[in-house]
C-alpha positions as CSV (number, residue, x, y, z in Angstrom):
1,X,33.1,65.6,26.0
2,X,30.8,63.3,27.4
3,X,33.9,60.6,27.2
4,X,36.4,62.8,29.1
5,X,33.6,63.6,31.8
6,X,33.4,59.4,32.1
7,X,36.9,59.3,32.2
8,X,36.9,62.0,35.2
9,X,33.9,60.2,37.2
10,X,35.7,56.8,36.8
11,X,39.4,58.5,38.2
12,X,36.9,60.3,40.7
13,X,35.3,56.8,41.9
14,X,38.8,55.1,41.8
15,X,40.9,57.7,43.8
16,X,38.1,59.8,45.7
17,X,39.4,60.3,49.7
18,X,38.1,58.6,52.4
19,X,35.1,60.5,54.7
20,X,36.5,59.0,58.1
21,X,39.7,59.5,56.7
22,X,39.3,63.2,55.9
23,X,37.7,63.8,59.5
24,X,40.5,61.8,61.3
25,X,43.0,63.5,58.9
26,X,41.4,67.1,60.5
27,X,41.5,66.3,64.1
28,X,45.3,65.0,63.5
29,X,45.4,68.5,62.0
30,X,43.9,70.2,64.8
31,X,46.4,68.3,67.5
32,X,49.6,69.2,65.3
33,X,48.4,73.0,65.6
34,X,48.0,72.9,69.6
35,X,50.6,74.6,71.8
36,X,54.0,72.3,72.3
37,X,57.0,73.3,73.8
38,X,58.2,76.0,71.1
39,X,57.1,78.0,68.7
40,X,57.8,76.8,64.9
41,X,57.5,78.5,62.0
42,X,55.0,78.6,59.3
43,X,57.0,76.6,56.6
44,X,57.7,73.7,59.5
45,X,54.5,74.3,61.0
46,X,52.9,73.2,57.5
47,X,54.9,70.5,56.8
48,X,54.4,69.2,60.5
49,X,50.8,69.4,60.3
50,X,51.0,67.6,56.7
51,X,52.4,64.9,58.1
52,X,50.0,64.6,60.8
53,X,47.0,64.8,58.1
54,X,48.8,61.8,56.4
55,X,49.0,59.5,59.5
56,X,45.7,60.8,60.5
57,X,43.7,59.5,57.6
58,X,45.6,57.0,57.5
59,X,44.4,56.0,60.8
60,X,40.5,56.6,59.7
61,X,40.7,54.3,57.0
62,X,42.0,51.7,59.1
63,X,38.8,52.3,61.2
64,X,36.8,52.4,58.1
65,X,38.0,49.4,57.1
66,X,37.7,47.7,60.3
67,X,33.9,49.1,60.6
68,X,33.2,47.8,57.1
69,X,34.5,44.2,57.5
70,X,34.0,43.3,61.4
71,X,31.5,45.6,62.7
72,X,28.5,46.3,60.2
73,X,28.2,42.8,58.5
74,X,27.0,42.3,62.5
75,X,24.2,44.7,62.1
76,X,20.8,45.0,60.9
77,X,19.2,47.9,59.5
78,X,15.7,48.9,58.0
79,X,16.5,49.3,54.5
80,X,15.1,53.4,54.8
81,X,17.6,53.6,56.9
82,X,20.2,52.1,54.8
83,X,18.6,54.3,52.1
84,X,19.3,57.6,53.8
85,X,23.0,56.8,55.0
86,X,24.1,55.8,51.4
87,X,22.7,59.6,50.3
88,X,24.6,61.0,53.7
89,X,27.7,59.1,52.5
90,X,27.3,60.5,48.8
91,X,27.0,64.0,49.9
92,X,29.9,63.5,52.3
93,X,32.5,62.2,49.7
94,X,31.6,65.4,47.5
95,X,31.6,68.0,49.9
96,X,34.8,66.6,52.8
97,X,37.9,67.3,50.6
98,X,36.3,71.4,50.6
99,X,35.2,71.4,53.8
100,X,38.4,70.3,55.5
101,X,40.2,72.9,53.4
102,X,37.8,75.8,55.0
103,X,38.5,73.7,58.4
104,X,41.8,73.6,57.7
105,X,42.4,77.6,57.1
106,X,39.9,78.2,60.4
107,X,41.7,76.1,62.6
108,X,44.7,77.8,61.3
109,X,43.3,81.3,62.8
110,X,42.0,80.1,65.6
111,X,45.5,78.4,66.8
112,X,47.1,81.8,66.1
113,X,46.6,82.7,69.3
114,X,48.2,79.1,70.7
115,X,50.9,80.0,68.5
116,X,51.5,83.5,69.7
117,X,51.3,82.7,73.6
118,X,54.1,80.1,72.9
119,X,55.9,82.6,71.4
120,X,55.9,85.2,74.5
121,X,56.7,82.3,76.9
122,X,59.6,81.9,75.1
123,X,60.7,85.4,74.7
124,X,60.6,84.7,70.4
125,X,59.0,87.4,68.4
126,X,55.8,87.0,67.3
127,X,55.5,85.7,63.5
128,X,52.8,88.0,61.5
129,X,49.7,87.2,61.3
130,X,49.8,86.6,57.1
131,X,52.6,83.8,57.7
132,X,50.3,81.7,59.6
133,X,47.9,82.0,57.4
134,X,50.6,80.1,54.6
135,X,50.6,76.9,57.1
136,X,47.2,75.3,55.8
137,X,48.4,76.0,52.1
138,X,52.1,74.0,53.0
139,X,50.1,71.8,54.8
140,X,47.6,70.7,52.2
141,X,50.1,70.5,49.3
142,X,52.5,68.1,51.5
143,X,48.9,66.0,52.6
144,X,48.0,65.2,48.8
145,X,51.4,64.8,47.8
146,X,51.7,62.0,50.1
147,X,48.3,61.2,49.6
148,X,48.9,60.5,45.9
149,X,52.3,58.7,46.9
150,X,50.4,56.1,49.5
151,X,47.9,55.7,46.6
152,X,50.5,54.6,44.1
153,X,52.3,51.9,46.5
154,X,48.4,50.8,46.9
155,X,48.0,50.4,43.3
156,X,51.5,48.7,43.0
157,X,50.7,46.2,45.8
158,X,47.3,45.1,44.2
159,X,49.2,44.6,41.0
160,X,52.0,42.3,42.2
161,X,48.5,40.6,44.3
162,X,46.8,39.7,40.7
163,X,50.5,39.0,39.3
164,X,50.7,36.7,41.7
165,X,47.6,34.6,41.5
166,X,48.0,34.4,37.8
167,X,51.3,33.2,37.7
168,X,50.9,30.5,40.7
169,X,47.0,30.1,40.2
170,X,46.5,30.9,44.2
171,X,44.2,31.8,46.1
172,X,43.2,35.8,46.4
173,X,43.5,35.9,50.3
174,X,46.5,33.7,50.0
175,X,47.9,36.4,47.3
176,X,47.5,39.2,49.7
177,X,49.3,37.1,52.9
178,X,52.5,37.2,50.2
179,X,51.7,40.8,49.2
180,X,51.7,42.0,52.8
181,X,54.9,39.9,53.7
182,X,56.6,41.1,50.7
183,X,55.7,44.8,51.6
184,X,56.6,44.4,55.0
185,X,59.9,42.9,54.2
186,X,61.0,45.6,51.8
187,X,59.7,48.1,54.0
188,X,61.7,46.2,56.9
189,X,64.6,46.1,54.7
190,X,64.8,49.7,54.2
191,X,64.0,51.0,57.7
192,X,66.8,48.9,59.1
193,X,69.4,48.9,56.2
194,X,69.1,50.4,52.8
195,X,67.8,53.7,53.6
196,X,69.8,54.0,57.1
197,X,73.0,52.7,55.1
198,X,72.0,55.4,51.9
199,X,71.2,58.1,54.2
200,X,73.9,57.9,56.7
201,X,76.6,57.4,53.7
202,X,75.3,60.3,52.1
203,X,75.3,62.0,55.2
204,X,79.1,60.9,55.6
205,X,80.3,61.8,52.1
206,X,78.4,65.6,52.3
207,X,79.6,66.1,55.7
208,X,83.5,64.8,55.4
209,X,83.8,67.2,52.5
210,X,82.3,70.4,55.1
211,X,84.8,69.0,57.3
212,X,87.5,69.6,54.8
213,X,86.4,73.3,53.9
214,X,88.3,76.6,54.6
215,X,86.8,79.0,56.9
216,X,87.5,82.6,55.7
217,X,89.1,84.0,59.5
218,X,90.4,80.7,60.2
219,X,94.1,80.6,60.2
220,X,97.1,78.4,61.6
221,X,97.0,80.3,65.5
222,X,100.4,82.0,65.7
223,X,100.6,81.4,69.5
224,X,102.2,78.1,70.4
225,X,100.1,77.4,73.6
226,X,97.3,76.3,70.5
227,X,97.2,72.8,68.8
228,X,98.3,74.0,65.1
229,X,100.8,76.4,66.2
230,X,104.6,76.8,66.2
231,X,105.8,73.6,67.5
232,X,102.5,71.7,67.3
233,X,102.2,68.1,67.1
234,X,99.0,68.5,65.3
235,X,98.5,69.5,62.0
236,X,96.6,72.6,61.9
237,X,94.5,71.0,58.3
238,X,94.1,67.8,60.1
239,X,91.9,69.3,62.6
240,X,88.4,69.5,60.7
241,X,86.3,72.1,60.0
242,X,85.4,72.8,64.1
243,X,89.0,72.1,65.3
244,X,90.1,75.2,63.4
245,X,87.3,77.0,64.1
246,X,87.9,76.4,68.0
247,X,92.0,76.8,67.7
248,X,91.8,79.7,65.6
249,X,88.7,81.4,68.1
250,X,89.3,83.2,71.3
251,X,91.0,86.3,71.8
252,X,95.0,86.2,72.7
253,X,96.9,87.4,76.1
254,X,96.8,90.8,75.3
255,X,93.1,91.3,74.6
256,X,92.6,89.4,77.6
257,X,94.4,91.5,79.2
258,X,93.0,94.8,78.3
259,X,89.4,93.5,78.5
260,X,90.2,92.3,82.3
261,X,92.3,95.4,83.2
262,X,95.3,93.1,84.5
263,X,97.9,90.7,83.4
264,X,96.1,87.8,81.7
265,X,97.9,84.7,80.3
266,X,97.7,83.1,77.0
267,X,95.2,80.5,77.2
268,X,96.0,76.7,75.9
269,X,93.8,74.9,73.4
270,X,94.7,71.3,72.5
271,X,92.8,69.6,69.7
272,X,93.3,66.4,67.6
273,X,90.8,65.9,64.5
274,X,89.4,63.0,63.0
275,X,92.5,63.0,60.3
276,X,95.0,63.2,63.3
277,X,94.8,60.4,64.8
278,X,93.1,57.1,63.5
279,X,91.6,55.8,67.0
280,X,89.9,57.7,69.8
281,X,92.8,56.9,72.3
282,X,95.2,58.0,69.5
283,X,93.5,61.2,69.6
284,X,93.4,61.2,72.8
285,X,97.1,60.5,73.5
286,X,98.0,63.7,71.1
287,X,95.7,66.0,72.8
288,X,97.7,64.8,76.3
289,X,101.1,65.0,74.3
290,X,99.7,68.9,73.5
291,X,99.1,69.6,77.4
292,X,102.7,68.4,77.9
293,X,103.9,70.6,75.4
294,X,102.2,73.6,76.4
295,X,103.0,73.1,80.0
296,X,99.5,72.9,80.8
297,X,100.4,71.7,84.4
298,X,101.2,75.2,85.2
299,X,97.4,76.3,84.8
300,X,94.3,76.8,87.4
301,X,92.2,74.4,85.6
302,X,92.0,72.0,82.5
303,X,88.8,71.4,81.0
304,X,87.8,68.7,79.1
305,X,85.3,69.1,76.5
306,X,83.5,65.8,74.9
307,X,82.0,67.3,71.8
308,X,79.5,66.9,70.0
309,X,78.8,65.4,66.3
310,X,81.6,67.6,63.9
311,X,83.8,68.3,67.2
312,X,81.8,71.5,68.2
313,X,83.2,73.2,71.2
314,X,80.5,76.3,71.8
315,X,82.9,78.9,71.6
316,X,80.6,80.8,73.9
317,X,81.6,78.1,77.0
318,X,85.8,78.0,76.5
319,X,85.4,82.0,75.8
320,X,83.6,82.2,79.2
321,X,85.9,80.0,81.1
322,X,89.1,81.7,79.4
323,X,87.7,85.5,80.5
324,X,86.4,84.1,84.2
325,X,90.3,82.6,84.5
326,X,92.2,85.5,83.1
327,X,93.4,83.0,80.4
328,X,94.8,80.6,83.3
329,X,93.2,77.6,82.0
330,X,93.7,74.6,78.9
331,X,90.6,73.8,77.3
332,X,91.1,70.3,75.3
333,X,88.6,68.1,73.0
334,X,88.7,65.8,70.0
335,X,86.5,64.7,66.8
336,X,84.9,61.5,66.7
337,X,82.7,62.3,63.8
338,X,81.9,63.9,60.2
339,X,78.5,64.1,61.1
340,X,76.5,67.4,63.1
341,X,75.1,66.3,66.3
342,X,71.6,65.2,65.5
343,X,72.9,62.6,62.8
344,X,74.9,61.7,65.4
345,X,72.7,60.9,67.8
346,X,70.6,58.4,65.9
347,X,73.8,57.1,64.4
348,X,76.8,57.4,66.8
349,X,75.8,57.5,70.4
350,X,78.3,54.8,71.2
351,X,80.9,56.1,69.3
352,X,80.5,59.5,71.1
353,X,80.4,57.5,74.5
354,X,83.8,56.2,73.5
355,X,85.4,58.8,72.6
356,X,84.2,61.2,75.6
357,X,85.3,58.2,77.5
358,X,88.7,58.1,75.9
359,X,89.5,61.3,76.1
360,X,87.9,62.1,80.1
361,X,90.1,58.8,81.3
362,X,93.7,60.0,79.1
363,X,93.3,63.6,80.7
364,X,92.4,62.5,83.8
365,X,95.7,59.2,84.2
366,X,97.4,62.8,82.7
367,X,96.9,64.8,85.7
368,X,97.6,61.8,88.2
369,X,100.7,60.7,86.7
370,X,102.4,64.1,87.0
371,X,105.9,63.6,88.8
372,X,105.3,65.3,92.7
373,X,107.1,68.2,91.8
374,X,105.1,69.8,89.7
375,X,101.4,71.3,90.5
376,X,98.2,69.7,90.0
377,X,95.6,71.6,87.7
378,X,92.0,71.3,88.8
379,X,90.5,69.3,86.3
380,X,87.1,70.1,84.7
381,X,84.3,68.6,82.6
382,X,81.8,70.4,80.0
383,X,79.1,69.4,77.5
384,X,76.2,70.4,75.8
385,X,73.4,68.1,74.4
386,X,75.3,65.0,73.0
387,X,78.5,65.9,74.4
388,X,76.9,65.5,78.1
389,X,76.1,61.8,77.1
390,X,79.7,61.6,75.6
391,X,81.1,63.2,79.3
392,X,79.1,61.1,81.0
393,X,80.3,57.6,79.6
394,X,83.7,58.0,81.3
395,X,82.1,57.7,85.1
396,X,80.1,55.1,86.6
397,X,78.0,57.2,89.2
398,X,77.8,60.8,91.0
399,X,80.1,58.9,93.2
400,X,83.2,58.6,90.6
401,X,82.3,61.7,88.7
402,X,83.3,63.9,92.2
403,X,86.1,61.7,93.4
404,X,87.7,61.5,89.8
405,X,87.5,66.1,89.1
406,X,86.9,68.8,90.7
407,X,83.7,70.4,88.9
408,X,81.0,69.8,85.6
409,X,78.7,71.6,83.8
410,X,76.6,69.8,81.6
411,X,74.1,71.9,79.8
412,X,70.6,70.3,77.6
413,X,71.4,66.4,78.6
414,X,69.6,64.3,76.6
415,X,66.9,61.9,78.3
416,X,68.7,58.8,77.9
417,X,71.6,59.8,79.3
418,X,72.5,57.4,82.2
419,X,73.8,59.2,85.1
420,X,70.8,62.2,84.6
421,X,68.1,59.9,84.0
422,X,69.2,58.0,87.2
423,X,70.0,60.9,89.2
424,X,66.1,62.3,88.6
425,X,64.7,59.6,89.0
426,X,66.2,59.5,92.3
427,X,65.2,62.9,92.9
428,X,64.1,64.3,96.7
429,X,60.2,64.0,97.0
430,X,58.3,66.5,95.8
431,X,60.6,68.5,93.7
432,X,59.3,68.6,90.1
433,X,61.3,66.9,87.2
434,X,62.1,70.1,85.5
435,X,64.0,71.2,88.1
436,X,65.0,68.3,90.5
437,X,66.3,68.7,93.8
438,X,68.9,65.6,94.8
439,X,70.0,64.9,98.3
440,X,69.4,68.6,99.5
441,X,71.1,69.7,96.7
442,X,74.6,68.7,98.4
443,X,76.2,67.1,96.0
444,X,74.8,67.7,92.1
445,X,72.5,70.2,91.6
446,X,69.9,71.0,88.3
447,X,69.1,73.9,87.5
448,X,67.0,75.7,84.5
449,X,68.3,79.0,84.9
450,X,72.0,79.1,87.0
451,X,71.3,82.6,87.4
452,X,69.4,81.7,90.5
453,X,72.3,80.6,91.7
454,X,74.5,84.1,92.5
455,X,74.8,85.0,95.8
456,X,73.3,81.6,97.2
457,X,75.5,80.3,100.1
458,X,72.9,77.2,100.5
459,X,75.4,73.9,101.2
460,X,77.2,72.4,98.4
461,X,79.6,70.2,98.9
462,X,82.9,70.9,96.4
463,X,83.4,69.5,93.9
464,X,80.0,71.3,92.1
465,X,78.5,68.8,89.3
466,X,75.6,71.3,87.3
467,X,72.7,69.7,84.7
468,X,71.4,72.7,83.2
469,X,68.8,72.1,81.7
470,X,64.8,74.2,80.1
471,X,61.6,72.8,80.8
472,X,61.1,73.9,76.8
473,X,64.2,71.6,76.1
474,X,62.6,68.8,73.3
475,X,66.5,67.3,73.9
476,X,65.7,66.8,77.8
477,X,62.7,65.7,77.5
478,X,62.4,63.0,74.4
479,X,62.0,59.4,75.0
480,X,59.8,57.2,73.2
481,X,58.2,56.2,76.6
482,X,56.7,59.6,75.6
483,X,54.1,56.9,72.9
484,X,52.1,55.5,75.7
485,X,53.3,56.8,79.3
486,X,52.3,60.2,80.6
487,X,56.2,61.4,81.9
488,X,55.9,63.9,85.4
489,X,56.7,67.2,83.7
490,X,53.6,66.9,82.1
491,X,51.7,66.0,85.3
492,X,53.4,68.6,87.3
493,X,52.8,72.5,86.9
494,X,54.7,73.7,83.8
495,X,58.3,75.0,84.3
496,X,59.9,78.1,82.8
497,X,58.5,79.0,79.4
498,X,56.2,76.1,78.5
499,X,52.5,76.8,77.9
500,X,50.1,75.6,80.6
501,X,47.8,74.3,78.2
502,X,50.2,71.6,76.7
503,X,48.6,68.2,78.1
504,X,49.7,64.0,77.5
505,X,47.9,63.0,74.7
506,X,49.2,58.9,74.1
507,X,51.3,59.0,71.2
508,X,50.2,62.5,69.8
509,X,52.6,64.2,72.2
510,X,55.3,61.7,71.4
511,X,54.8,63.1,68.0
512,X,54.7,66.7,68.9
513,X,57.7,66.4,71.2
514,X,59.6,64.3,68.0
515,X,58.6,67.5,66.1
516,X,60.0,69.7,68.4
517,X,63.4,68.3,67.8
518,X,63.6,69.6,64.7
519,X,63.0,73.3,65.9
520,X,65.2,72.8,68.9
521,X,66.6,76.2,68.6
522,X,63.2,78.0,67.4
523,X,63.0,79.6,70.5
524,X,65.7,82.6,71.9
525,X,68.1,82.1,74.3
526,X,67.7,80.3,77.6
527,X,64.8,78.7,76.0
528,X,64.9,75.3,74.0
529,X,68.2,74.2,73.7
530,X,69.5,77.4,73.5
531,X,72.3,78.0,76.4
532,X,74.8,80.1,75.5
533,X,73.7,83.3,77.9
534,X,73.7,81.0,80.8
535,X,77.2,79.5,80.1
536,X,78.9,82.4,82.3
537,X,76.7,81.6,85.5
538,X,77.5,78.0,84.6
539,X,80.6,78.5,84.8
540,X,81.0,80.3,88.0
541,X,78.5,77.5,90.0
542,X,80.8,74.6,88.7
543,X,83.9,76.2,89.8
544,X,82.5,77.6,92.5
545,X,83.8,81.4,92.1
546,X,83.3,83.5,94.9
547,X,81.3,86.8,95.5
548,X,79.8,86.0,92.0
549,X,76.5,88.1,92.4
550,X,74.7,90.8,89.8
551,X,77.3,93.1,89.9
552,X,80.1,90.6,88.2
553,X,77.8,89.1,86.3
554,X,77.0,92.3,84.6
555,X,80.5,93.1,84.4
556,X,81.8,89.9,82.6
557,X,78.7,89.1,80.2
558,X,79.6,92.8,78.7
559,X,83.2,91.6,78.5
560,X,82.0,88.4,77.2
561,X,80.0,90.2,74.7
562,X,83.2,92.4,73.1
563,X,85.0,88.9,73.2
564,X,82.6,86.9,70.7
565,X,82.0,90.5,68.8
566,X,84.4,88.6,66.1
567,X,84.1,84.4,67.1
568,X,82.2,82.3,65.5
569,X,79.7,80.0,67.1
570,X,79.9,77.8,64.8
């Protein structure tokens, strides 16, 4: 007995937790718990605030360290003094790992109420009061998994340091110089190539095979005017898993027709997938050989749609656009990529710029090069998140974007898109960054709700560019300026649905905003990066419809409703 209680005091001694780390590991606790720009819940919540524990203590035993080796050695000390710290220090290392798990569950209940007002901003149910209360236990278990993990590369790193000055007879700071080198060259090595190249491989092999799966109402369209059709020069299986979602979505004519109470026509869809086509101008060229086929210089309007990751087309915004058209319109996009849009975006950001590009200029040399004879469609662009970035790449300025079409909607722009970020920076004085006001609003206008917008007969000058885009957006707002620089929608008064008490904190909110990506969508709709009940007044601002007010708002978002009853968003 009395061996095994040795053995437990010596594994005690060995792997006991840090004090400073513990109380730095609580605070990071406390900051991950304060209100952000959505609500999470409780099973992200806990392993967001694990995380944070993590890189908290490990930021107090840095400090520790520092203190121990550079700081006291510099001061003196009567030796009662020294006396009474050591038995301070003793009854700290028993009781900390205890009390921070009582802190931990406190802090826990007393953010509730953080929790729940970000919720009501936000329009998002309230979560119950027993699944906050899981968030310290998922927090905890992540925190000493970790723990034990960042203990065991310790253990292996002093290993390879006595290896070391055994086997070449060094000296011990001289062993450690090559340790840390070592470790920072793996660890190098796998942030910039093995585990980027394993992950986004994976990635590749788990998405190309979703890409390849049948989708139980999606069937070759029967209507010619659809890419997959009679007489198609696309395949209907070469058109991934979101190309047949989007040519085998929408209603037909007919429902059209008896939803609007007059003649509609049928509305065109052109698509070319990934396996369609090797190159994006490929692509690009089939979806253009598509609008030829289907006549698609007899419509209103074209709209070009730069998509996003897969090849998603939110079949919320060409539903819209086909109801508000009476079907009088070709909606067109390509894939670029197997992988969904977030993948993309660390991954492909260029790739999606050249293929939004591709596609924008073919469409666009398209509609110029018709013979005089025929009519001219107006020409359209749309995006959402990465597909704005992908739209944007094919213009150089505001300038070319409304001498090239005749309207845009872009809708949750990224922060490092060009043409946005330059436009708000830009912005008239004194109109907040949520909601920028550029050049009187005569020529692009921003918007976080384009509700505001029926019924306004303020100037703007045709063609209408639109950025919509939430002040609880983490999409809009993410940059990693956010480590070290406080951005303006933080100094200025909060915009629609983010909680007043949100403040800059120097690379905490960079953190808390990076979090927020990953719950993008946890709030409801016209919150986050969730736009598809705005895509109707979107719609109506870019193409500047007239006598759009309440009245046919209300009218079309009901018919908009029976249209998705059976679509897919995808």
């Amino acid at each position: 007995m009395n061996a095994v209680g040795e053995v437990l005091r010596t594994w005690w001694d060995r792997w006991r937790p840090s004090v400073t780390g513990l109380i730095v590991a609580a605070l990071a606790a406390w900051v991950s718990l304060m209100p952000s720009l959505l609500p999470r819940a409780w099973h992200y919540q806990g392993i967001v605030t694990g995380v944070s524990m993590l890189v908290g203590y490990g930021v107090g035993v840095a400090l520790r360290t520092l203190w121990r080796r550079v700081v006291a050695p510099r001061i003196s000390l009567h030796p009662d003094v020294i006396a009474l710290g050591d038995r301070l220090l003793a009854f700290a290392r028993l009781s900390a790992p205890y009390v921070l798990v009582v802190y931990l569950i406190t802090a826990t209940a007393t953010a509730i109420r953080w929790q729940d007002q970000v919720s009501d901003l936000v329009e998002s149910p309230r979560p119950p009061w027993a699944d906050y209360m899981r968030i310290p236990w998922v927090a905890l278990g992540l925190f000493v998994a970790l723990l034990i993990a960042a203990r065991g590369l310790r253990v292996a790193y002093r290993a390879f340091v006595r290896a070391v000055r055994r086997r070449f007879g060094i000296g011990e700071y001289t062993a450690r110089l090559a340790g840390v080198v070592v470790a920072a060259a793996l660890l190098l090595g796998m942030v910039q190539g093995l585990v980027p190249r394993l992950f986004f491989d994976a990635a590749n092999q788990i998405f190309s095979a979703q890409n390849n799966e049948d989708l139980p109402d999606a069937r070759p369209p029967r209507e010619p005017e659809k890419s997959g059709g009679p007489g198609s020069l696309v395949d209907f299986e070469d058109l991934g898993l979101q190309g047949r979602r989007f040519v085998s979505g929408g209603v037909d004519r007919e429902t059209l027709s008896d939803l609007l109470g007059e003649e509609a026509k049928e509305p065109i869809r052109a698509y070319a997938g990934l396996e369609s086509a090797p190159t994006d101008d490929e692509r690009s060229d089939l979806v253009v050989a598509e609008l030829d086929r289907t006549r698609a210089w007899e419509r209103e309007s074209v709209v070009i749609v730069p998509t996003t990751g897969t090849g998603w087309i939110n079949s919320h915004a060409a539903q819209a656009i086909e109801l508000l058209s009476g079907g009088d319109v070709a909606t067109v996009g390509t894939q670029y990529s197997f992988l969904p849009s977030w993948i993309s975006f660390l991954a492909d950001r260029e790739k999606a710029e050249a293929a939004g590009r591709s596609l924008v200029e073919s469409v666009v040399e398209w509609r110029d090069s018709l013979p005089p004879g025929l009519p001219r469609p107006e020409l359209y662009v749309y995006g959402e998140s990465l597909g704005t970035q992908a739209g944007e790449a094919a213009f150089s300025g505001i300038r070319d974007i409304r001498a090239t079409v005749d309207g845009v909607l872009w809708m949750g722009p990224p922060n490092s898109n060009r043409i946005w970020h330059s436009l708000v920076e830009r912005r008239d004085p004194g109109t907040p960054v949520t909601e920028p006001v550029y050049a009187d609003g005569l020529l692009v206008r921003f918007s976080e709700d384009p509700a505001e917008s029926r019924g306004d007969d303020s100037p703007w000058i045709p063609p209408h560019v639109l950025y919509v885009q939430h002040a609880t957006d983490p999409v809009v707002w993410w940059t990693p300026d956010l480590l070290f620089d406080r951005p303006a929608w933080l100094a200025e008064p909060p915009g629609k649905g983010r909680h007043p008490g949100m403040f800059y904190m120097p690379v905490l909110t960079f953190f808390q905003v990076t979090a927020d990506l990953g719950n993008a969508v946890g709030g409801s709709q016209g919150y986050g990066h969730l736009y598809d009940h705005q895509i109707l007044d979107g719609w109506a601002a870019a193409t500047g419809r007239e006598e759009w007010d309440d009245d046919e708002f209300q009218r079309f978002a009901e018919l908009h409703a029976v249209a998705m009853l059976n679509q897919d968003r995808g």
